[in-house]
Structures are given as structure tokens and as C-alpha cells.
C-alpha positions in Angstrom: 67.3 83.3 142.6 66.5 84.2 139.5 68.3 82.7 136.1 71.3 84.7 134.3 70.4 85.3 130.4 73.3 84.9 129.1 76.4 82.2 129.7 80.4 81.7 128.8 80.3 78.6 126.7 82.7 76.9 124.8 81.7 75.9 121.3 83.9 73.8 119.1 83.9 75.0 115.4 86.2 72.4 113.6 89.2 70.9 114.2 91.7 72.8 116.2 89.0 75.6 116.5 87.1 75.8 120.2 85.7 79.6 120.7 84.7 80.7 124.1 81.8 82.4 123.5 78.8 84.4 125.4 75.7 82.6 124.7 71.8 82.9 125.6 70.9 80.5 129.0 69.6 77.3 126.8 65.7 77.8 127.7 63.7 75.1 129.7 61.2 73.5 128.1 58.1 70.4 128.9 60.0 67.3 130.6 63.9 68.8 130.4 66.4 70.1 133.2 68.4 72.8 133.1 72.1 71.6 135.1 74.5 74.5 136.2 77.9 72.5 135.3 80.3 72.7 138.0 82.6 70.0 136.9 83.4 68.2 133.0 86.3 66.5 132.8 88.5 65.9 129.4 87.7 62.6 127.8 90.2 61.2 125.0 87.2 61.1 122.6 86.7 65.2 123.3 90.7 65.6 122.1 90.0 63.6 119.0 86.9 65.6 118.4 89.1 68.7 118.9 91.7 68.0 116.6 89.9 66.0 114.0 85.9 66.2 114.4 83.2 63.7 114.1 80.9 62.6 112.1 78.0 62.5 114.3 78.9 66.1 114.8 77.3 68.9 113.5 79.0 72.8 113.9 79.0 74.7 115.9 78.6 72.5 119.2 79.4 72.5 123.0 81.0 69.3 123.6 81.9 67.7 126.7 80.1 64.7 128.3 81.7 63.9 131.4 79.7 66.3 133.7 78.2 67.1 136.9 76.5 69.9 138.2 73.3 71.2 140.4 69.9 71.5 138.8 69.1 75.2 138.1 65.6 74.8 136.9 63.0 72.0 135.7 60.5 71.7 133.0 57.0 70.8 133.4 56.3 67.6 133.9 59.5 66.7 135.2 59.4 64.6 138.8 62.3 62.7 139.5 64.5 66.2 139.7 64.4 69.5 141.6 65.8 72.1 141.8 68.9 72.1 143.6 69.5 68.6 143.0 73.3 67.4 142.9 73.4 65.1 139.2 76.1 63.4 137.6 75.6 62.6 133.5 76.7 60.6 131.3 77.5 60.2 127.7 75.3 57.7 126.1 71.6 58.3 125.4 69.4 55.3 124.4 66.9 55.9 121.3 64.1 53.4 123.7 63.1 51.7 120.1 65.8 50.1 118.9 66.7 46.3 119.7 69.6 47.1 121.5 67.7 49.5 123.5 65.0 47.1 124.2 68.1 44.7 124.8 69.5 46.5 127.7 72.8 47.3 125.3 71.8 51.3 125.3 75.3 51.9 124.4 75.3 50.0 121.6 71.8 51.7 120.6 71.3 52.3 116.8 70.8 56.2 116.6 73.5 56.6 118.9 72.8 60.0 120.6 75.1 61.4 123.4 75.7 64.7 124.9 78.1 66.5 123.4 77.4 65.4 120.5 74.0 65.8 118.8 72.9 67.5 122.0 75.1 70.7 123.6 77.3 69.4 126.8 79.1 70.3 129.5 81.9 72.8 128.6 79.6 75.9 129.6 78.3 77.8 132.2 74.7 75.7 132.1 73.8 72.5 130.0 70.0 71.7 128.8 68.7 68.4 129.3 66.5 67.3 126.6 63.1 65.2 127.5 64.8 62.2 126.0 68.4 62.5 128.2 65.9 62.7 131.5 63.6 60.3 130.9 66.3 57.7 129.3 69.5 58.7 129.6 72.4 58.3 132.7 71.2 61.5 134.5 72.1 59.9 138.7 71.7 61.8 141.7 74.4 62.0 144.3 75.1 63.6 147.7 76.9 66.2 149.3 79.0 63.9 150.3 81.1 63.6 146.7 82.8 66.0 145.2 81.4 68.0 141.3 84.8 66.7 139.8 84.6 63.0 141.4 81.0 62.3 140.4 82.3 63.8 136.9 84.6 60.6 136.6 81.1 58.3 136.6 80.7 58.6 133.4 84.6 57.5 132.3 84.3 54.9 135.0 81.0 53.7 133.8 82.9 52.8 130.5 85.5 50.8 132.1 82.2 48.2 134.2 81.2 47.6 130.6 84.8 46.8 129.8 85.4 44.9 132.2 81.9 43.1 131.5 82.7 42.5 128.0 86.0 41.2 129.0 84.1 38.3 130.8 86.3 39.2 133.7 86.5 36.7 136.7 87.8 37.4 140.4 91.2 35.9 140.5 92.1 36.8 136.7 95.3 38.4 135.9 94.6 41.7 134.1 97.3 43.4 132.2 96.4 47.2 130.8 98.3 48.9 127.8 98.2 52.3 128.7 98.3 54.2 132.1 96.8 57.4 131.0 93.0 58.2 133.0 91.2 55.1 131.7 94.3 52.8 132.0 94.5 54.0 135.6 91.0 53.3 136.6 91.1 50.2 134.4 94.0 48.9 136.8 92.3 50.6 140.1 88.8 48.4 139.0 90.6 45.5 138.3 92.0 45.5 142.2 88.3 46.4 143.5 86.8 43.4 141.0 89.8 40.9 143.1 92.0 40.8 140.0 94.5 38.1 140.8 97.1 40.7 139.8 97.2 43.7 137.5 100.0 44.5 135.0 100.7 47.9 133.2 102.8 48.9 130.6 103.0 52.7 130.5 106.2 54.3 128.3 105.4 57.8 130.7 107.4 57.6 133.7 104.5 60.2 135.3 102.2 57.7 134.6 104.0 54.8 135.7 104.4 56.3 138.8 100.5 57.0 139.3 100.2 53.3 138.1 102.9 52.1 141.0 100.7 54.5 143.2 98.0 53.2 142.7 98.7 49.1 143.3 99.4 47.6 140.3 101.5 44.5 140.6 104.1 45.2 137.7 104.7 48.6 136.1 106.5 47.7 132.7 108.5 50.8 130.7 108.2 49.4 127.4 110.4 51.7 126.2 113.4 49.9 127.9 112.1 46.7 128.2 109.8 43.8 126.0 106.4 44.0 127.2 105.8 40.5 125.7 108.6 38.9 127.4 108.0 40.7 130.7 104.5 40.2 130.7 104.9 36.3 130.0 107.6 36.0 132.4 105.7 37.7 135.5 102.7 35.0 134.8 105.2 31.7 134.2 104.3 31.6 130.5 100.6 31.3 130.8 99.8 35.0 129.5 97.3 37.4 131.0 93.2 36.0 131.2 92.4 40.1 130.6 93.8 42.8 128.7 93.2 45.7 127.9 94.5 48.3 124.9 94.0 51.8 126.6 96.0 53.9 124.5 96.2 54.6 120.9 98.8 52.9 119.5 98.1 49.8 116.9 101.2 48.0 118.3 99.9 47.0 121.5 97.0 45.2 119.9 99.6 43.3 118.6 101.2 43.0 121.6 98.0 42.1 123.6 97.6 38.8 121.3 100.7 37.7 121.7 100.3 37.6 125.5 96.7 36.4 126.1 96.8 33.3 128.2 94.2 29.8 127.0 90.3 30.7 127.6 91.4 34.3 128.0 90.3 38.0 126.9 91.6 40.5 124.6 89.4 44.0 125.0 90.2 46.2 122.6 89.3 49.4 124.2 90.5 52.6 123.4 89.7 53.6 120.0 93.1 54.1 117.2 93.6 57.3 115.0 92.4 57.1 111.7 95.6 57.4 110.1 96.9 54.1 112.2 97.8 51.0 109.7 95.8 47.8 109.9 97.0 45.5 112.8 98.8 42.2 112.2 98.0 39.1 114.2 99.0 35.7 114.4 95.8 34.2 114.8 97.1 30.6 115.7 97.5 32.2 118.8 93.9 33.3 119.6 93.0 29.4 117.8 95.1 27.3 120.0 94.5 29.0 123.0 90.7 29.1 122.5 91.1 33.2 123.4 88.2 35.8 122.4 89.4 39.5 121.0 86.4 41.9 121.9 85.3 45.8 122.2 83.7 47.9 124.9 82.0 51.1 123.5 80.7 53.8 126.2 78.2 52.7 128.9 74.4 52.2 129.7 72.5 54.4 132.3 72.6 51.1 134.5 76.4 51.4 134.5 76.8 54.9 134.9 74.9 54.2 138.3 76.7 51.8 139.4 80.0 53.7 138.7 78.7 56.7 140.9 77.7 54.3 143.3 81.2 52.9 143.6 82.7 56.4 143.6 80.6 57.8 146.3 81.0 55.1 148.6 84.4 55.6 148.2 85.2 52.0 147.3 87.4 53.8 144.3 89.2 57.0 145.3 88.2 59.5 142.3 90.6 62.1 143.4 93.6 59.9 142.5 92.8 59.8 139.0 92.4 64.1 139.2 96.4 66.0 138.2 94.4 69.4 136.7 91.5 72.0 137.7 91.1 74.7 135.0 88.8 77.6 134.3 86.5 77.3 131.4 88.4 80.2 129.9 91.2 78.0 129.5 89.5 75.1 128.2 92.0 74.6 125.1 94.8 74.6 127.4 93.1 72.1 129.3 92.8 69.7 126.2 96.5 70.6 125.3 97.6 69.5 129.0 95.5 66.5 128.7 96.8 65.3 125.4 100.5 65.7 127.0 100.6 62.0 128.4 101.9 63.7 131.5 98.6 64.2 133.4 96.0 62.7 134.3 92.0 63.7 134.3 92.0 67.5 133.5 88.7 68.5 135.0 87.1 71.9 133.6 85.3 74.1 136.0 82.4 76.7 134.4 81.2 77.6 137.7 83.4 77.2 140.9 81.6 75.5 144.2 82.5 72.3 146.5 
């Protein structure tokens, strides 16, 4: 069947401006694949992008980067992909030079390339793969078998291994999570597949503390009615949590986080804070007598992504839980509004409709 010309695309301008826009087919060339996009789902990073931009990001662009889709055509020279080939892709595309690259740390690579970035992504009716995204990048096959939207959610879930890896997490660790919004949730649904000794949430949405109680986590803490601190360090008899997690924006609960960290534990700090947000104050006898580390996680390698789709398809983590919202590309800025309500959670966009 023979390529369309033209595509619906969605192509941000600036902050606050996203234009849905009839574009030329992005045109195959030596070594790249062409995807049909049948799934991207809504990251945080593509709301902050929405409202406030990016540096690394130059106008007009397609953004989106949690994708997956069905190969619609491939370049010469390409052999690990065909045509009609089910692929889930990721964010993160190594450089291959640079010491982190060579390191294994992709995501921590020093050009720093991802899709929807410096290269087009997902929210459109067809995304290009450039030579460099398939012959480096987290491009993963997967079967019939998974769902578009659920092999989508590799790429968020990818980010929460290399959390959960940087947070030097041990079976049997008690993990509490600040923030129950689509990476707090599959923060807290990882930590039960990893054999977290218990996992704690604080979540000031009652939607979302719901999901959380849905979902298994031991305590579900409103922190709107009650001291996270004081809850959190009375569920674990004073010692603290050995892992925590900050998934939500707010400078507080890094704070918070320090305050509760138990001896020899893990502070991760994960999800990104406004630019606007003040500097946070800590009491750093705390992270000095109990001999606790305060790290980052930043996106994910290609190795991760894979092992997050492999998770996800052999249904070890149920993808669909973490799904509130399907939506039409056409209505792709009403899917970021909905998901920067706090009352969903993943808001998948679909360009092109199929199981």
C-alpha cells in the first residue's frame, strides 16, 4: 500500500502555542525507518515544554517521545526492521563517542539528543527515524500480543529501572514515593515487582490516592490532612524509608524526603522542579549521621527501555492501570490540559487508530 503525502501533525511553536498542522510524509532516507505512530503518551517533560520551552529545542518542532507504532517503510541499508514491524521508542539517543556513551550511561550522553527534541516525535500521523535513533537509540520490537498504548509506557517505565538503579535499591527496602501522578504510580507498582519490603505514597489528589490504594501500596498518606514526616516515620518505627522518591514538582517534599530517609538509605531526586521553585533547605546532619546518599535519575538507556517493554509485555506490570485518557491527535492540547490536571493519569494520544 502505497505511502500518503501528506500527514496531521502537531507542531509546537512556543510556549502555550501547539498548531495542528498538515505536513509533507517525512521522506525515508539510507539507514532510517519511517514508524506510523499509533500510540504517544503525555510525559511531564512534554507539559513543561508546552508551557515554557526548552533549550535544546529549536521551533517549530513535533514533540512527543513516548511512542509506539508499526513500521511503514525502511531505508536502505536497514536490517534489523521491516516493514510491518510492531516498535516501541524511546526518548534518549546516545551520541556513540562520548565517555558516557562508551560507559554504558547513554542517558547521561554529552550531546544529549532525543526525539522530540532535536529530532521530530511522536505527536503525528508518521515519525522519521534518523540513522543515528536506529542504529543507537531504544527502538524495541514487540508483539501482537501488547497493546500501541502499553508498549508506549516503555519508555516512562524505562526511566523509573534507572531510578530505581540509581537508588541502589535492595529487595526488602521500604520505598516511600512523593507523588502519585503516572511516574509515582509505576514508581510504587516497580517497587512491589522489585520485592519492596513495603511501599509508601503521599499523594494530596484523592483520584490519585485511590489509583495508589488500587494499585498495592502499603500506606496512602493525604498530606494535606496529615504530616507526611510524622506518618511516614511512624509506619516504619522511626527508622525512615531506605528509598524515596520525589515524583512531583514541588520543592517541599525534597525537604521532606531528607527528613525521613532511614541510616545507609536513598534519597532520588526524580522529577525535575519549575524554574521559578526556591532553593531547597536541608538539614544536612541528617544525611551525615545517617550515612544517607541524595542522588538523580535522568531518562534511560536503550538497555533499559528493553527491559521495561520486556516487563510490560510479559505482563509482570499491568500497563493499562496506569492509562485514565485516549484522545485524538486533534485534541492533543486538551490532552496536555487533562494531563496537567492531577486528576488523571497517562493521557495517551492516538494519530492513527488500530489495536
Amino acid at each position: 500500500m502505497s505511502l500518503p503525502s501528506h500527514m496531521k501533525a502537531a507542531v509546537w511553536y512556543g510556549p502555550n502555542d501547539v498548531r495542528v498542522e498538515t505536513r509533507p510524509v517525512p521522506a525515508v532516507i539510507p539507514g532510517s525507518v519511517l514508524v506510523e505512530v499509533m500510540a504517544c503518551a503525555v510525559c511531564g517533560s512534554d507539559l513543561r515544554i508546552f508551557r515554557e520551552g526548552n533549550p535544546r529545542i529549536t521551533v517549530p518542532r513535533i514533540i512527543g517521545h513516548e511512542i509506539a507504532g508499526v513500521v511503514a517503510e525502511v531505508g536502505s541499508g536497514v536490517t534489523r526492521f521491516k516493514t510491518g514491524d510492531r516498535v516501541s521508542i524511546g526518548a534518549d539517543i546516545p551520541c556513540g563517542k562520548c565517555v558516557h556513551c562508551l560507559s554504558g550511561r547513554a542517558n547521561c550522553c554529552d550531546t544529549n539528543l532525543a526525539i522530540g527534541y532535536q529530532f521530530d516525535g511522536g505527536y503525528a500521523d508518521y515519525v522519521r527515524l534518523d540513522p543515528i535513533v536506529v542504529e543507537l537509540g531504544p527502538v524495541h520490537l514487540f508483539s501482537q500480543d501488547v497493546t500501541y498504548d502499553a508498549a508506549a509506557l516503555a519508555e516512562p517505565l524505562a526511566c523509573c529501572l534507572n531510578g530505581y538503579e540509581r537508588a541502589l535499591f535492595r529487595p526488602g527496602n521500604t520505598v516511600a514515593i512523593f507523588g502519585a501522578g503516572p511516574i509515582g504510580l509505576m514508581l510504587a507498582m516497580l517497587g512491589q515487582y522489585s520485592g519492596a519490603g513495603g511501599v509508601i505514597v503521599v499523594e494530596p489528589s484523592t483520584y490519585r490516592r485511590r489509583k495508589a490504594e488500587e494499585a498495592g501500596a502499603s500506606l496512602v498518606i493525604d498530606p494535606r490532612s496529615e504530616d507526611p514526616v510524622a506518618r511516614i516515620l511512624e509506619f516504619t518505627h522511626g527508622n525512615g524509608a531506605d528509598t524515596i522518591f520525589t515524583a512531583c514538582p514541588v520543592a517541599e517534599t525534597h525537604e521532606q524526603a531528607v527528613q525521613v530517609v532511614a541510616k545507609r538509605g536513598v534519597i532520588n531526586f526524580f522529577g525535575g522542579l519549575p524554574k521559578a521553585a526556591p532553593p531547597i533547605r536541608i538539614l544536612s546532619n541528617l544525611i551525615h549521621y545517617r550515612e544517607a546518599y541524595i542522588t538523580g535519575s535522568h531518562g534511560s538507556t536503550p538497555a533499559q527501555h528493553q527491559q521495561a517493554l520486556e516487563i510490560i509485555s510479559s505482563g509482570q506490570i499491568d500497563a493499562a492501570r496506569m492509562i485514565s485518557h485516549g484522545i485524538d491527535l486533534a485534541d492533543v492540547v486538551k490532552g496536555f490540559n487533562l494531563a496537567g490536571s492531577g486528576e488523571t493519569m497517562k493521557v495517551v494520544v492516538h494519530p492513527n487508530k488500530r489495536t
